[in-house]
DRENRO-607679 format. One record per residue (C-alpha): x, y, z; chain; residue in one letter. Coordinates in pm, 1 decimal. Layout:
<nodes>
X  Y  Z  A  a $
...
</nodes>
This chain:
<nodes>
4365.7  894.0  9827.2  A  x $
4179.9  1245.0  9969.9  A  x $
4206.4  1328.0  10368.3  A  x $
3995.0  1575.5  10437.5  A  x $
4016.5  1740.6  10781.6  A  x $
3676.4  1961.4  10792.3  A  x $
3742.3  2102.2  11128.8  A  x $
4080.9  2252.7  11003.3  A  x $
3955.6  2263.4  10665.7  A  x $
4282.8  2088.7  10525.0  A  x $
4259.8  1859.1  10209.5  A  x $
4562.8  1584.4  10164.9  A  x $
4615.0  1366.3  9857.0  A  x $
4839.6  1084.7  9891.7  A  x $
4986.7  1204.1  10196.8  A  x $
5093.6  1571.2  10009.9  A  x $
4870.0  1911.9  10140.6  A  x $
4683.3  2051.0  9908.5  A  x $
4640.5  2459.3  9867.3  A  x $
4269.7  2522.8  9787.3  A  x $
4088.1  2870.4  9765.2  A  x $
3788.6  2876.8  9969.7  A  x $
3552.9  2831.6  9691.3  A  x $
3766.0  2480.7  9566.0  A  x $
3771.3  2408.7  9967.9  A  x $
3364.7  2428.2  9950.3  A  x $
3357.9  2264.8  9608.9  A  x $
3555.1  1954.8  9756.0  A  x $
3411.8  1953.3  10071.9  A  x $
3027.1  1975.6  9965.7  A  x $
3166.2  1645.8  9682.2  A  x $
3345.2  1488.5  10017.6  A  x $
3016.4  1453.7  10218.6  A  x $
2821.3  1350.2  9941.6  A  x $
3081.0  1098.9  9798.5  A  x $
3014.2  849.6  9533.8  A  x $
2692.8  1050.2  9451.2  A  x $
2625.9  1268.2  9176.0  A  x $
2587.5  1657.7  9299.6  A  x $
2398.5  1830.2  9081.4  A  x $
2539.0  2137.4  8932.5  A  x $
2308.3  2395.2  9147.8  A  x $
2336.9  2242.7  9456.8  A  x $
2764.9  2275.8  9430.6  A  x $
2731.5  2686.2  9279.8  A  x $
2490.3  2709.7  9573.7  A  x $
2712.5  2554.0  9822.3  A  x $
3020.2  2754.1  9670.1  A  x $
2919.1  3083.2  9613.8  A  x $
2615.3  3098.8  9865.3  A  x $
2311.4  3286.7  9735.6  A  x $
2525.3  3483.6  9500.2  A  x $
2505.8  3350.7  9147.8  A  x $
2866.2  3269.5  9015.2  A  x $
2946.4  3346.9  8602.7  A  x $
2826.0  3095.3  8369.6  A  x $
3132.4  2899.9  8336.3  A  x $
3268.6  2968.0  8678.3  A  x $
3166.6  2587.0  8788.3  A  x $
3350.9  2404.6  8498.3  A  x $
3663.9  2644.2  8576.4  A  x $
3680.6  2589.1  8890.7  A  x $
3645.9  2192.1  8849.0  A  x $
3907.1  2211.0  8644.5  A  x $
4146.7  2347.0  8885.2  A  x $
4052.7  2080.5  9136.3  A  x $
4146.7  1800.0  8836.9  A  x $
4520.5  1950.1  8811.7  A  x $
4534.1  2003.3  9169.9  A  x $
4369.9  1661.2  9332.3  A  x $
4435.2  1446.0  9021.6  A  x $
4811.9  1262.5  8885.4  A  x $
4643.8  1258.3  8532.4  A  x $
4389.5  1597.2  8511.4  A  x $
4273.6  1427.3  8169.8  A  x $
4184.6  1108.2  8315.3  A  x $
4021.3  1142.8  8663.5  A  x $
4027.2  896.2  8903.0  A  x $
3842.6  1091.3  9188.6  A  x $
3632.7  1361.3  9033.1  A  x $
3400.6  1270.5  8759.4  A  x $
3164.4  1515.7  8577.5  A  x $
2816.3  1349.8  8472.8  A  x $
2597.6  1566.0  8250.9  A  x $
2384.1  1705.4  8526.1  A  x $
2685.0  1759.5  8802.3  A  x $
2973.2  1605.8  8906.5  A  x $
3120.8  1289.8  9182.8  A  x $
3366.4  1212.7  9400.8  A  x $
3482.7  811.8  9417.4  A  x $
3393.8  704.0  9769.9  A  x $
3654.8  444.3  9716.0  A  x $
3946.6  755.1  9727.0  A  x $
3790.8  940.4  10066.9  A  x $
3920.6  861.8  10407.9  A  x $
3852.2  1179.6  10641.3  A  x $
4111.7  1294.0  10852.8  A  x $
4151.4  1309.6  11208.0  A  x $
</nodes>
């Protein structure tokens, strides 16, 4: 299960803290309030990066990182699921903190 505390900007899975850079902080948080819904690519580089365009590649690198760090099996996600226009995190694993 994901806590997310967006006032102290602290992500939790299964009870354990979670070290995220900013960007993967953005990244889960912009998934976290749209949860269970697919975000479309532009709308998480947007969201991450700002107005800055990041690297081609940057996204799926990034994503990536969140799988080893929010997932027990990176090759089989349970909570972040890429769809071929973005990418969705299961409603079912979200409980917000505090």
């Amino acid at each position: 299960m994901i806590q997310i505390d967006f006032d102290r900007r602290c992500v939790r899975v299964n009870g354990l803290d979670v070290r995220l850079t900013p960007v993967e902080y953005r990244l889960v948080a912009t998934l976290a309030r749209r949860a269970g819904r697919i975000v479309p690519v532009a709308d998480l580089v947007h969201q991450a990066w700002g107005e800055a365009s990041c690297p081609p590649g940057y996204l799926e690198i990034y994503v990536e990182r969140l799988w080893h760090k929010l997932e027990r099996d990176p090759k089989r996600p349970r909570l972040l699921f890429p769809d071929g226009t973005g990418y969705r995190l299961e409603l079912d694993e979200l409980r917000e903190a505090g």
